[in-house]
Wavefront OBJ file of the C-alpha trace (Angstrom):
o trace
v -1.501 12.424 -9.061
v -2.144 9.566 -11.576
v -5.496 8.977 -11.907
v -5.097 5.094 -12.090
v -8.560 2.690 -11.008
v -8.769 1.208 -7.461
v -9.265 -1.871 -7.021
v -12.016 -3.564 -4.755
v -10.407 -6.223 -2.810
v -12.995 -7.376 -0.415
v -14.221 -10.482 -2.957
v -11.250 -11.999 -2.880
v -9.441 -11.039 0.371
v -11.211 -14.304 2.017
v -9.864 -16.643 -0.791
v -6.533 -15.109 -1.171
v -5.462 -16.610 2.166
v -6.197 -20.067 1.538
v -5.393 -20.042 -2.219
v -1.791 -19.047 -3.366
v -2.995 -18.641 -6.898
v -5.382 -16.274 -5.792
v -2.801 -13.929 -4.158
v -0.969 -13.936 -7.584
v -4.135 -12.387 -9.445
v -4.782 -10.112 -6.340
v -1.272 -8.663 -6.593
v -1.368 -8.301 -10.300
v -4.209 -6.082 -9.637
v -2.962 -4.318 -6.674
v 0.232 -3.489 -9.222
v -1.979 -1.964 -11.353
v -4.339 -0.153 -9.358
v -3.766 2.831 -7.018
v -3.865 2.643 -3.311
v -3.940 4.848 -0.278
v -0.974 5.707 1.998
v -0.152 7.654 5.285
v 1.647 10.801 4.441
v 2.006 14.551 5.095
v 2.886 16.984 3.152
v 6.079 18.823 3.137
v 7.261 22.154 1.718
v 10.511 22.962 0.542
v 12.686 26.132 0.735
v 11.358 26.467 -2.769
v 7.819 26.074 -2.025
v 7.087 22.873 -3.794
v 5.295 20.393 -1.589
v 5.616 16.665 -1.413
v 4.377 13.981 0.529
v 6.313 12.088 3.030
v 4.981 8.561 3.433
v 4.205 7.318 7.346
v 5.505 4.025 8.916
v 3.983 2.529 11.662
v 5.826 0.747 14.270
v 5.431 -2.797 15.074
v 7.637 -5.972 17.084
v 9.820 -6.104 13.969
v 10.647 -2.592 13.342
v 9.190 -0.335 10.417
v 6.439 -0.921 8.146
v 4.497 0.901 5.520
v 0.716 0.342 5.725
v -0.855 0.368 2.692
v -4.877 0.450 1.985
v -7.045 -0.577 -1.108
v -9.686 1.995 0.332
v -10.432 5.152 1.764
v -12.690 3.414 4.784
v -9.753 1.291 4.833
v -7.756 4.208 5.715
v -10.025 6.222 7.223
v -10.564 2.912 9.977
v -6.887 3.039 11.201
v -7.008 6.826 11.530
v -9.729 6.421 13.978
v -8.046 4.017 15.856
v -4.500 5.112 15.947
v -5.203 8.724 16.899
v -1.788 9.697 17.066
v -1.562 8.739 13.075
v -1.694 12.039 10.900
v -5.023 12.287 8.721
v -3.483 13.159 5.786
v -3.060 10.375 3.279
v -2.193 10.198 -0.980
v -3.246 8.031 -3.490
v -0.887 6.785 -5.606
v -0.591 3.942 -7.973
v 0.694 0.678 -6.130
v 3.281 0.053 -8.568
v 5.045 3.462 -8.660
v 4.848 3.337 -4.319
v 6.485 -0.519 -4.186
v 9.321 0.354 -6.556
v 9.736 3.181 -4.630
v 9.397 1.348 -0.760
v 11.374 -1.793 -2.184
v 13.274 -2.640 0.624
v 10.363 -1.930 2.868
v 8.028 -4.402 4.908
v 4.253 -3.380 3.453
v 1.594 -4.564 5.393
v -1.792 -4.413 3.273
v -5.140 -3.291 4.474
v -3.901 -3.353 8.052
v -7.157 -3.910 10.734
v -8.926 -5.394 7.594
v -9.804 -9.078 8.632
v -7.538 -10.155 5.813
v -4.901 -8.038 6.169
v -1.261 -9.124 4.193
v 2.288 -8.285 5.553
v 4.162 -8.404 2.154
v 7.735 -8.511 2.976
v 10.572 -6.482 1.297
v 11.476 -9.381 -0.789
v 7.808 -10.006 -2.329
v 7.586 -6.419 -2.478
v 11.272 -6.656 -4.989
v 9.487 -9.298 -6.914
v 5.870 -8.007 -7.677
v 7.922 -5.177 -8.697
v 9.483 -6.833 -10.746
v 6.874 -9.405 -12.317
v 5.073 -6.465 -12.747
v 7.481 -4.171 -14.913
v 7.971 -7.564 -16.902
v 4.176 -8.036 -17.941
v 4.405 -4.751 -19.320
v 7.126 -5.074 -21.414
l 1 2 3 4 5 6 7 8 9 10 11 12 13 14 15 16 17 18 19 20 21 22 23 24 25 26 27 28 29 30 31 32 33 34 35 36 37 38 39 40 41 42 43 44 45 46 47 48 49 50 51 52 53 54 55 56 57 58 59 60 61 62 63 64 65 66 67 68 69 70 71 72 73 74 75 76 77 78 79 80 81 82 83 84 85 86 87 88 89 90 91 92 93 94 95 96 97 98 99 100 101 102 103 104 105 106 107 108 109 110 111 112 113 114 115 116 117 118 119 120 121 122 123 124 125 126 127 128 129 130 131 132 133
């Protein structure tokens, strides 16, 4: 696994909702951090092993929760017992260009949680890739 920072969250989590600017310089720093996901591991016929990321279920249908922390994912394991207690961390920006098309919903039972929808997924994906360039 890439061995890219974390990045602590809770400072700005408050602000972010109330401040649009603040969400862009959160999510430039989720993009280039590495976050936690759901996931068990899998082994093929050929004994390599990968993960397989976890959805949750909600009104709307699938979505992929994502965590800036271990407590953070840790928290929903304890309350969703049925939720396997494996997890991966992985940098952010490899998982969204990867989950694209996928509703992401950040830091879920976090007082500020964030559903990020599949298009802002498609775009910090793509702001992203075009800051590094």
């Amino acid at each position: 696994m890439d061995e890219t920072p974390s990045f602590d969250f809770d400072g700005e989590m408050s602000r972010m909702h109330a401040e649009d600017a603040v969400w862009q310089r959160v999510a430039a720093e989720l993009l280039s951090s590495s976050v936690f996901v759901l996931a068990r591991i899998e082994t093929a016929d050929d004994g390599s092993r990968s993960p397989v990321l976890i959805a949750i279920e909600d009104p709307e249908g699938p979505v992929l929760p994502v965590f800036t922390s271990e407590d953070g994912i840790k928290s929903v394991i304890d309350a969703r017992p049925e939720l396997p207690e494996s997890y991966v961390r992985v940098p952010c920006s490899d998982l969204f260009a990867a989950v694209v098309e996928t509703r992401v919903l950040l830091n879920p039972y976090h007082p500020f949680a964030r559903m990020i929808s599949p298009e802002e997924v498609a775009v910090l994906v793509s702001e992203h890739r075009n800051s590094l360039s």
